[in-house]
Phi, psi and omega in degrees: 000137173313113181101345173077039162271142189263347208241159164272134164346284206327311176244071153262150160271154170239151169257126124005171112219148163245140146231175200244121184229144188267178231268007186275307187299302194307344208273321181320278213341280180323344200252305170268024076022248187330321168313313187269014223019059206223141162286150190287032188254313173295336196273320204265317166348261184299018167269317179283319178324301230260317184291299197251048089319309186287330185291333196303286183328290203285000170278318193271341195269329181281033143262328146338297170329283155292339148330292167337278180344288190293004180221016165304205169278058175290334152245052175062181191275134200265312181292347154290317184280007173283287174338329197254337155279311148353304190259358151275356172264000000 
């Protein structure tokens, strides 16, 4: 199942949605639909399922990243300069 969801669409609750798409998109939208034989409420589901499944990796390496950053070396090695205030009192 898409998304590593354990329960099926059947019991899940859903939300509605309206959007607004001009009239070029909606006829693709509507075209590869019919194509996967999927209605165009399944079609666009699983365009987004699959779209932010691909977004997931480059969402985890920038946070990583910034973890890195935020947990560098900001103050120097901190058991020297402890050590070294010790041995100066």
């Amino acid at each position: 199942m898409p998304l590593g969801l354990a329960i099926p669409y059947i019991l899940m609750s859903v939300a509605k949605v309206m959007i607004s798409l001009p009239d070029e998109l909606l006829h693709q939208v509507d075209a590869n639909a019919r194509a996967a034989h999927e209605t165009r409420s399944g079609f666009l589901r699983r365009s987004v399922e699959r779209r932010l499944a691909e977004e997931r990796p480059r969402r985890h390496r920038e946070m990583r990243e910034l973890l890195e950053r935020a947990t560098g070396n900001f103050g120097g090695d901190a058991a020297k300069l402890i050590r070294e205030d010790r041995e100066s009192h």
